[in-house]
C-alpha positions as CSV (number, residue, x, y, z in Angstrom):
1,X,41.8,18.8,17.5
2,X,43.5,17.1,14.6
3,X,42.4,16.8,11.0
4,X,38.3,16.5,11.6
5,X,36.3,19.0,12.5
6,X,34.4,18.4,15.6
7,X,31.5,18.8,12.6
8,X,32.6,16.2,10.8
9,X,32.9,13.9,14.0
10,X,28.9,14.3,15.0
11,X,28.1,13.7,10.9
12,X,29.8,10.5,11.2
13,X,28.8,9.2,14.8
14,X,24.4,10.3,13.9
15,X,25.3,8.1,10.2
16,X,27.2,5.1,12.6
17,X,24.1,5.5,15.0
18,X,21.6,5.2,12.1
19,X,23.2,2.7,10.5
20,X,23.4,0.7,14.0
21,X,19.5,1.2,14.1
22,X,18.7,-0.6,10.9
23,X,21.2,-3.1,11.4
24,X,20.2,-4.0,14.8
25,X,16.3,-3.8,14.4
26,X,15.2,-0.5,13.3
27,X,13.4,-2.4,10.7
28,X,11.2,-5.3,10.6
29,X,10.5,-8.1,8.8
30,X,10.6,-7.4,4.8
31,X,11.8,-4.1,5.4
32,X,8.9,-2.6,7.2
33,X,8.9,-0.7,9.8
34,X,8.0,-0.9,13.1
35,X,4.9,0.6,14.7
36,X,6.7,3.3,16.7
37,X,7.7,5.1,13.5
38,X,4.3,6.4,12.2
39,X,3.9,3.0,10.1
40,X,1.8,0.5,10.9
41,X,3.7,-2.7,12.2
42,X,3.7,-5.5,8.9
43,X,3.3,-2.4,6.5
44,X,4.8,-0.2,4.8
45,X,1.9,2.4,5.2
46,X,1.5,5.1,7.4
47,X,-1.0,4.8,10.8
48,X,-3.6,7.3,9.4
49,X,-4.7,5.4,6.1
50,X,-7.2,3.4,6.1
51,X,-6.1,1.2,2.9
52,X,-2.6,0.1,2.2
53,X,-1.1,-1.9,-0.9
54,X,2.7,-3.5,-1.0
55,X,3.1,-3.7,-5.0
56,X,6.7,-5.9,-4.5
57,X,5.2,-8.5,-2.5
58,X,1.6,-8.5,-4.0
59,X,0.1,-7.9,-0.4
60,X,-3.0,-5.5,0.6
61,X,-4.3,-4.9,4.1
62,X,-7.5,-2.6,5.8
63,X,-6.1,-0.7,8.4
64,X,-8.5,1.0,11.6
65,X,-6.8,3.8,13.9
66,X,-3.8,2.7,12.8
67,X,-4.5,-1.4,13.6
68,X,-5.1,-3.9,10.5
69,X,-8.1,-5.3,10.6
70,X,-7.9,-7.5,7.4
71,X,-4.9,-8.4,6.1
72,X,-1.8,-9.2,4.5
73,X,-4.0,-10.5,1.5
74,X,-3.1,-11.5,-1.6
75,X,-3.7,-9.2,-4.5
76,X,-3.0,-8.9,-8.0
77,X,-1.3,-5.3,-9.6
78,X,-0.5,-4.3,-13.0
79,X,1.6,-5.9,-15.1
80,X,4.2,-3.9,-17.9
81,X,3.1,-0.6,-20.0
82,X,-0.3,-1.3,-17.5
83,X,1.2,-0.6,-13.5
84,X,-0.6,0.4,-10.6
85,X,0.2,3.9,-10.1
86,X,2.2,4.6,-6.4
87,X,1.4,7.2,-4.3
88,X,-1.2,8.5,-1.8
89,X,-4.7,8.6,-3.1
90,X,-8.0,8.6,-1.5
91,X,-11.1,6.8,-2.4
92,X,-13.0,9.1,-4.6
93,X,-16.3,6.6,-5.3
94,X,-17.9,3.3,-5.2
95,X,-20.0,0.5,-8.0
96,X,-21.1,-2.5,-6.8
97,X,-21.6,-4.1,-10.2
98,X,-19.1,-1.6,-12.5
99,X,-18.2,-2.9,-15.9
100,X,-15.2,-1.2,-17.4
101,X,-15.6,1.5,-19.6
102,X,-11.6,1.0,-21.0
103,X,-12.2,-2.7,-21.5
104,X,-15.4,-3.4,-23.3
105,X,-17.2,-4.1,-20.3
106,X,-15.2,-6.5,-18.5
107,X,-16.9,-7.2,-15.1
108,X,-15.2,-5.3,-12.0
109,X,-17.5,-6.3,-9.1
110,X,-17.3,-4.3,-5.7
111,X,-15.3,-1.3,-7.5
112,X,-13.6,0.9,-5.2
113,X,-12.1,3.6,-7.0
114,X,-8.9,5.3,-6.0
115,X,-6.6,6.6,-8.6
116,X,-7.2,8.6,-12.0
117,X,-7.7,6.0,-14.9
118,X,-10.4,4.3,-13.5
119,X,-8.0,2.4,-11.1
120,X,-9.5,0.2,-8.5
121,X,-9.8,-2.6,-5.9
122,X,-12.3,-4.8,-7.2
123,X,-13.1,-8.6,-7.5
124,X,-11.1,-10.4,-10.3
125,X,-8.2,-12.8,-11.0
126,X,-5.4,-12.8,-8.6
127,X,-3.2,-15.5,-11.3
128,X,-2.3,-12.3,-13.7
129,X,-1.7,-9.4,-14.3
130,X,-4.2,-6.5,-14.2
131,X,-4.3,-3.7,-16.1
132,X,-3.0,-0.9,-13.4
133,X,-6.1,-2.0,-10.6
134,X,-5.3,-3.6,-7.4
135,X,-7.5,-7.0,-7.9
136,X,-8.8,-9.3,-4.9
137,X,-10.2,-12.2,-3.9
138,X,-13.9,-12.7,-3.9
139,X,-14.2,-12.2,-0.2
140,X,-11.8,-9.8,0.1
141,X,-13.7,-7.4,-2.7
142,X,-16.7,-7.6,0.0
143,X,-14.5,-6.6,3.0
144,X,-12.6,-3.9,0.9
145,X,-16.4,-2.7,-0.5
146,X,-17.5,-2.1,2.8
147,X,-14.8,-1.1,5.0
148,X,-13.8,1.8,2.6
149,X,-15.8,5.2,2.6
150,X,-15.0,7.5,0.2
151,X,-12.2,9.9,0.8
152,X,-10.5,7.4,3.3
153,X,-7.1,7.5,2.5
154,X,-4.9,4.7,0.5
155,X,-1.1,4.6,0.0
156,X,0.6,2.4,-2.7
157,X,3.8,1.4,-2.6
């Protein structure tokens, strides 16, 4: 059989053949996958959230059974010592008109809370840095208000 193992041989043609599959398409645009891999095509987040954040590219989008329904958008994260935390949360509640309790009452209109910290997608700036929340347009705030129930699931990545 010659110096490889017949072991060795199927190792090295399953890491050609999934090499060969990101090479030739296995992923999509930016990285993401496409839809027949659990994600949701122009994501990187899984088919059964219902809220999905791209922290690199500064993009957020509402997702329905696994379609988006609003979205890419553009968002603002958190800057240094102050990032948006990654990981799979879950909305755990809801303020139209909050005011942070962290930052001496700075406004956070259509607050919907997901992380521990008091992390949020809410209205704000989208020009700088936020201080760990996901920040969105005016419009956007709305959608994301209304669309999310709490414990619908959110992935950050």
């Amino acid at each position: 059989m010659g110096k490889h193992s017949r072991a060795a041989r199927l190792r090295a043609r399953s890491l050609l053949a999934a090499t060969v599959l990101v090479v030739l398409g296995g992923f999509g645009a930016a990285g993401t996958a496409d839809a027949d891999d659990g994600l949701v095509e122009g994501t990187p987040c899984t088919d059964d959230v219902r809220a999905c954040v791209d922290l690199g590219s500064k993009r957020a989008w509402l997702i329905d059974d696994g379609a988006v329904v609003r979205g890419p958008i553009q968002v603002a994260v958190g800057g240094p010592g102050h990032e948006t935390p990654k990981g799979d949360f879950r909305v755990e509640w809801k303020d139209t008109n909050h005011r942070s309790v962290e930052y001496d009452g700075a406004p956070m209109p259509f607050a919907v809370f997901f992380a521990e910290g008091g992390i949020a997608f809410h209205e704000g700036r989208l020009d700088t840095p936020s201080k760990g929340c996901v920040r969105l347009g005016h419009e956007d705030a709305i959608e994301f208000y209304d669309f999310l129930e709490v414990g619908d699931a959110v992935e950050v990545h």
